[in-house]
Backbone as CSV, one residue per row, in Angstrom:
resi,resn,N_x,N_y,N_z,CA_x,CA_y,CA_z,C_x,C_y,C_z
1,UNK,0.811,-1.199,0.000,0.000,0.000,0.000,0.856,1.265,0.000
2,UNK,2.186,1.092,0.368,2.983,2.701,0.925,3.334,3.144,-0.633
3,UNK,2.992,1.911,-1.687,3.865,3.264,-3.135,2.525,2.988,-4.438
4,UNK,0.817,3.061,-3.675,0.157,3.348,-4.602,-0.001,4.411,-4.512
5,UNK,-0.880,4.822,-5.526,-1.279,6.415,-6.172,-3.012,6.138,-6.316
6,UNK,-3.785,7.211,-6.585,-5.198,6.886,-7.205,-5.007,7.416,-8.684
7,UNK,-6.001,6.245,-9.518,-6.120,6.881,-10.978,-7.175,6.584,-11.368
8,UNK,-7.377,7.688,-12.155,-8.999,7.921,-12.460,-9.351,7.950,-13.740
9,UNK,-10.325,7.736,-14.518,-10.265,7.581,-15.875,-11.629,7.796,-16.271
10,UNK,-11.641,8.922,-16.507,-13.032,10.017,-17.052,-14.276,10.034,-18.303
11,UNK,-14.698,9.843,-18.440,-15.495,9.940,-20.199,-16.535,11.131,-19.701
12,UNK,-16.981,11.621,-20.719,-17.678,12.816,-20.736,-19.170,12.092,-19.702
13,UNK,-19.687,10.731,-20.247,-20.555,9.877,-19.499,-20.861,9.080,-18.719
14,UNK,-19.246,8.688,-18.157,-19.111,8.028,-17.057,-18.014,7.853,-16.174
15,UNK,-17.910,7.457,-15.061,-16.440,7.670,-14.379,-15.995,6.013,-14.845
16,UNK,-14.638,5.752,-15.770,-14.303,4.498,-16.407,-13.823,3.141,-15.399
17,UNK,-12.667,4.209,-14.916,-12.156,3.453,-13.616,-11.645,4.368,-12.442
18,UNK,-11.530,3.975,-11.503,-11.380,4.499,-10.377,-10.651,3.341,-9.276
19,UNK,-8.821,3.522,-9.188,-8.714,2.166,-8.209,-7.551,3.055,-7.848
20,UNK,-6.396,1.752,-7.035,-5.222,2.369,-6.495,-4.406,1.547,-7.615
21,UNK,-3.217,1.928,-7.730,-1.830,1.371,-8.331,-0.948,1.587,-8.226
22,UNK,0.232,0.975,-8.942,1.696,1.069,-8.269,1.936,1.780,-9.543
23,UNK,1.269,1.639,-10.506,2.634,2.203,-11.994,1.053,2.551,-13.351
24,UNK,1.223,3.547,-13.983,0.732,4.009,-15.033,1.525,4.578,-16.194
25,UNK,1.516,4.028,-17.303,2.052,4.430,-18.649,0.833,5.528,-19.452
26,UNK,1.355,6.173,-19.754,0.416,7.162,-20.491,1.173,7.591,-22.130
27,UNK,0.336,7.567,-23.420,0.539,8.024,-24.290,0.635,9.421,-24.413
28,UNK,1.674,10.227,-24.752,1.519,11.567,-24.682,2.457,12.232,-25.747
29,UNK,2.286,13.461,-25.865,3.206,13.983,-27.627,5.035,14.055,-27.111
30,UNK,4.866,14.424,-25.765,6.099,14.008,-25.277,6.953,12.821,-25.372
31,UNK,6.621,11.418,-25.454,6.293,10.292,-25.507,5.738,9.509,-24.402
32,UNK,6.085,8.104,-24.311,5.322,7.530,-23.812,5.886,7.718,-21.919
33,UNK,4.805,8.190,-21.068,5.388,8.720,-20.134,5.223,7.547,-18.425
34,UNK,5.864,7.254,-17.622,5.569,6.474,-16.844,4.934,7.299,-15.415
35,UNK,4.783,6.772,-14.689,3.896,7.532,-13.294,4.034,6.587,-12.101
36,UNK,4.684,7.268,-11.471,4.197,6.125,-10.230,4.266,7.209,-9.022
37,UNK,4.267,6.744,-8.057,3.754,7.807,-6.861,4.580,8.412,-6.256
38,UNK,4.652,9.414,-5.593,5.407,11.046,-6.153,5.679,11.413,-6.771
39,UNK,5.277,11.279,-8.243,5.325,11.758,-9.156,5.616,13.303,-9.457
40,UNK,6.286,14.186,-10.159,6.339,15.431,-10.009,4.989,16.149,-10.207
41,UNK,4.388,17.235,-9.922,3.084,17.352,-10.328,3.068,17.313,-12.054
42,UNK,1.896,17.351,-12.960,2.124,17.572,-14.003,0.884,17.658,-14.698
43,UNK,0.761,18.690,-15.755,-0.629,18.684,-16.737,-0.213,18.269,-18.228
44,UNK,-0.689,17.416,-18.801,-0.321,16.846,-20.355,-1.516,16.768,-21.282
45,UNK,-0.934,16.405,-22.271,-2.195,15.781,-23.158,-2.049,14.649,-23.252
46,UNK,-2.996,13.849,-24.085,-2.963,12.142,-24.495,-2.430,12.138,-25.889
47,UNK,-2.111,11.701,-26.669,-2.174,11.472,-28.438,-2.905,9.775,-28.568
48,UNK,-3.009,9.609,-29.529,-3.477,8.232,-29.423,-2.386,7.147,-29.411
49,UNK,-3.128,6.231,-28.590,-2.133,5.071,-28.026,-2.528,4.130,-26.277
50,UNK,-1.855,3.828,-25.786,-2.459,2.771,-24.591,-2.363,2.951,-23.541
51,UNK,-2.931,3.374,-22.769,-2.442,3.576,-21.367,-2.692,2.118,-20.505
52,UNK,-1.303,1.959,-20.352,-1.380,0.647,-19.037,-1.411,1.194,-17.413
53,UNK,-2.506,0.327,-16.974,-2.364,0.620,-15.409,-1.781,-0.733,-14.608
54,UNK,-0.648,-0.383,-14.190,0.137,-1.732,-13.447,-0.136,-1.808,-11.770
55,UNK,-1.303,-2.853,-11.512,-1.130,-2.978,-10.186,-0.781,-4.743,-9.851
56,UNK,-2.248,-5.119,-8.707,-2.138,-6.587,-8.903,-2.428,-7.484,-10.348
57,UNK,-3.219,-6.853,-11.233,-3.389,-7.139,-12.269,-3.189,-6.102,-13.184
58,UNK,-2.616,-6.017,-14.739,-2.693,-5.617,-15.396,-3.338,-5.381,-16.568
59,UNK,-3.856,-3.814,-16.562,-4.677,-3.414,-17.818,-4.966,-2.526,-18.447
60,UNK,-5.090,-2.252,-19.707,-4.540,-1.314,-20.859,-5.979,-1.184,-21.436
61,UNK,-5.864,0.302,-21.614,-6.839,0.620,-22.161,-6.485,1.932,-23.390
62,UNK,-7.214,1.475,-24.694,-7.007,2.964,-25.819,-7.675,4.233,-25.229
63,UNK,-6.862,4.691,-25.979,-7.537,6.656,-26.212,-6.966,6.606,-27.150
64,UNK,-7.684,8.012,-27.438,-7.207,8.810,-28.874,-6.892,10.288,-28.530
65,UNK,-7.416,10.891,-27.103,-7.129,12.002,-26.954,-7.797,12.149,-25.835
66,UNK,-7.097,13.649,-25.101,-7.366,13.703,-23.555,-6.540,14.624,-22.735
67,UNK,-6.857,14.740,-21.808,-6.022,15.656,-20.560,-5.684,14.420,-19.869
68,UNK,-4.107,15.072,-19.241,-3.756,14.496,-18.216,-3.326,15.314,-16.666
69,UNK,-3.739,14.828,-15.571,-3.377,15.563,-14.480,-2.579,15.235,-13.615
70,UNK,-1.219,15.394,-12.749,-1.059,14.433,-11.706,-0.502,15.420,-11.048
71,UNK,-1.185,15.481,-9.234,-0.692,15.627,-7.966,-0.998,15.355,-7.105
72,UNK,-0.659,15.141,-5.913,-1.058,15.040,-4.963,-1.292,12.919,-4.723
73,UNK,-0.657,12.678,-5.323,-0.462,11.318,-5.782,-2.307,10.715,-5.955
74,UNK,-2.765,11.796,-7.185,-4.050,11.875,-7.539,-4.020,11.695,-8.883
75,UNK,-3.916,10.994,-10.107,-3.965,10.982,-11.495,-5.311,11.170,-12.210
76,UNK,-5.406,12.008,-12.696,-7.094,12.048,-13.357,-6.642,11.748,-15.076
77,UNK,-7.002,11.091,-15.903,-7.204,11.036,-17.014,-8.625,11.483,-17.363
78,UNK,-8.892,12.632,-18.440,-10.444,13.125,-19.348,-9.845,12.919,-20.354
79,UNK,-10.659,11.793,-20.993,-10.843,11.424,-22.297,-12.323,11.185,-23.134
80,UNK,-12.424,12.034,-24.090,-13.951,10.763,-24.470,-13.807,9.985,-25.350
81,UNK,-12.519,9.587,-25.901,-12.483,7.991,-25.966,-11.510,7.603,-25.649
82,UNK,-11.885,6.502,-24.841,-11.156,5.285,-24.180,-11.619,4.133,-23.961
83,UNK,-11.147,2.851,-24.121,-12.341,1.658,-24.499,-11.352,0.750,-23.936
84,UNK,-11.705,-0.321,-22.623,-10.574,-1.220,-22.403,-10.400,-2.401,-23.860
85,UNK,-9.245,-2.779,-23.430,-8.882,-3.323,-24.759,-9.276,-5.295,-24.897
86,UNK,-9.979,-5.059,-23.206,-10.189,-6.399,-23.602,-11.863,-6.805,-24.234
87,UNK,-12.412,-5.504,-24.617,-13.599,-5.144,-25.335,-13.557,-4.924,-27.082
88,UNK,-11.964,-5.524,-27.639,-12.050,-5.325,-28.671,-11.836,-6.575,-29.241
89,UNK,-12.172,-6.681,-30.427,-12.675,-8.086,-31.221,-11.779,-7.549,-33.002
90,UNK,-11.025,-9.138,-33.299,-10.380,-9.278,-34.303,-10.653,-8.401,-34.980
91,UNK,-12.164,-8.515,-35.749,-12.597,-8.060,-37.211,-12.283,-6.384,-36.938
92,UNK,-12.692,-5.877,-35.125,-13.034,-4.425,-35.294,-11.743,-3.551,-35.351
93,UNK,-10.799,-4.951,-35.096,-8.989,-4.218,-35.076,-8.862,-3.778,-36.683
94,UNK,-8.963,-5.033,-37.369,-8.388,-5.213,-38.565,-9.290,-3.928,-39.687
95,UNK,-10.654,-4.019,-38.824,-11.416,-2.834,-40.006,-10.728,-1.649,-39.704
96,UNK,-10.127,-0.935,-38.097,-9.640,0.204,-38.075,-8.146,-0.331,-38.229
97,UNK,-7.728,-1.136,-38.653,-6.247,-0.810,-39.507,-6.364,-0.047,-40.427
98,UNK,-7.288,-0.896,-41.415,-7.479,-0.875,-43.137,-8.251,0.971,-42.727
99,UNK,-8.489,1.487,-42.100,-9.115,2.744,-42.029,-8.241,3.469,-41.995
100,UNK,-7.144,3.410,-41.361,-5.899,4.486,-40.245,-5.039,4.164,-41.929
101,UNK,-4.600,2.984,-42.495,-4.247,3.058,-43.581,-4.360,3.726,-44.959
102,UNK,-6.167,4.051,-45.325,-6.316,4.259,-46.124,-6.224,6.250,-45.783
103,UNK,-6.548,6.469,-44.450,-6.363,7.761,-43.999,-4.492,8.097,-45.090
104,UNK,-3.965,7.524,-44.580,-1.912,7.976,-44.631,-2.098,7.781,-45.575
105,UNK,-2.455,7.092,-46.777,-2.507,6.958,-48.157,-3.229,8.207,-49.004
106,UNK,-4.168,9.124,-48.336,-4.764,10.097,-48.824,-3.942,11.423,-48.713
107,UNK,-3.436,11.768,-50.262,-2.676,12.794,-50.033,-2.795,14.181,-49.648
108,UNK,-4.563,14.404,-49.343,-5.355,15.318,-48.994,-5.251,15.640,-47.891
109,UNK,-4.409,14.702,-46.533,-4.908,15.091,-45.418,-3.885,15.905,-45.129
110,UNK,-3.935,17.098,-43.970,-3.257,17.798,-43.114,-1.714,16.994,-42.221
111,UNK,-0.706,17.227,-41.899,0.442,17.070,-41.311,-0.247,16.743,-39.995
112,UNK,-0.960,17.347,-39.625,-1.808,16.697,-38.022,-2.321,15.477,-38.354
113,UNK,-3.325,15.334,-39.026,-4.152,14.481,-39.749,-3.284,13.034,-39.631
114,UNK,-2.184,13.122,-40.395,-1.401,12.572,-40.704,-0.864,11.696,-39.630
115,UNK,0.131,12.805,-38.642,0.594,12.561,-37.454,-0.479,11.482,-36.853
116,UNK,-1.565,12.050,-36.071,-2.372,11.495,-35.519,-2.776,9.881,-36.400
117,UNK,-3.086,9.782,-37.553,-3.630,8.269,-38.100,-2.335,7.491,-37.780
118,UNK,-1.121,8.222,-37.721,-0.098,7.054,-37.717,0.168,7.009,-36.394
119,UNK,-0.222,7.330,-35.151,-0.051,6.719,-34.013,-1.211,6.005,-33.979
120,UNK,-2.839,6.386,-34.294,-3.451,5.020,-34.427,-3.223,4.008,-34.464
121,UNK,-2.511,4.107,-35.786,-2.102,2.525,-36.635,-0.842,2.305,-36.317
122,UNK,-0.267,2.588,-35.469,0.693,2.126,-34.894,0.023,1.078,-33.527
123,UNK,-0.816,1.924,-32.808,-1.747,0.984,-31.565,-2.084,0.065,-32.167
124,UNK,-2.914,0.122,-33.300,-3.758,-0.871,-33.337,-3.159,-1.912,-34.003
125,UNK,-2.073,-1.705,-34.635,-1.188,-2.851,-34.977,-0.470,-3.258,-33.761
126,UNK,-0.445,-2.595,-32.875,0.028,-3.633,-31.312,-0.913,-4.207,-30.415
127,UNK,-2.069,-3.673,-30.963,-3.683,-4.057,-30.366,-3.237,-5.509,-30.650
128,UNK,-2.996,-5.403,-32.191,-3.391,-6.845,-33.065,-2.312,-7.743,-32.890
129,UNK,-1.379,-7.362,-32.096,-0.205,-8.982,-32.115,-1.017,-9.650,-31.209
């Protein structure tokens, strides 16, 4: 109990999770950032990608975008999407590959645009090993 933290995990419609833990990974433009308790304080964003929460059991859940908060050995994640990952199914990986793909293939889209589909499809090709 002396080196958990609380973490919280927000949707515009519901509170997702709410427990204690020893360790949180967060996707962020910084990169991928770790957390554990005393953490320095800190405000971030999400980019898309996985956030793992490491306690007695381990579990990872997507976003695509979000705030991040941490003090007071208090972590709030607001996201409105985030979906645990053990709620996702073969076909719905493989249809948002072929999506995040055909996005980077369109020479129309924006440098953000861009950015953003290829950390998608970077997740979701690690969704899919």
């Amino acid at each position: 109990m002396l080196n958990k933290f609380t973490v919280e995990i927000i949707s515009p419609d519901q509170l997702v999770l709410k427990q204690e833990t020893n360790e949180v990974t967060i996707p962020c433009y910084e990169g991928q950032m770790g957390i554990l308790k005393d953490h320095i304080p800190l405000i971030t964003f999400l980019r898309p990608g996985l956030i793992t929460i490491k306690s007695e059991n381990e579990s990872k859940y997507y976003v695509e975008e979000g705030t991040v908060e941490f003090s007071n050995n208090n972590l709030l994640i607001l996201t409105s999407t985030v979906k645990n990952l053990l709620n996702f199914d073969q076909n719905s990986i493989s249809d948002l590959i072929q999506k995040e793909e055909a996005k980077l293939n369109d020479p129309k889209i924006s440098d953000k645009e861009r950015y953003i589909a290829s950390y998608k499809l970077d997740t979701f090709r690690e969704i899919n090993q």
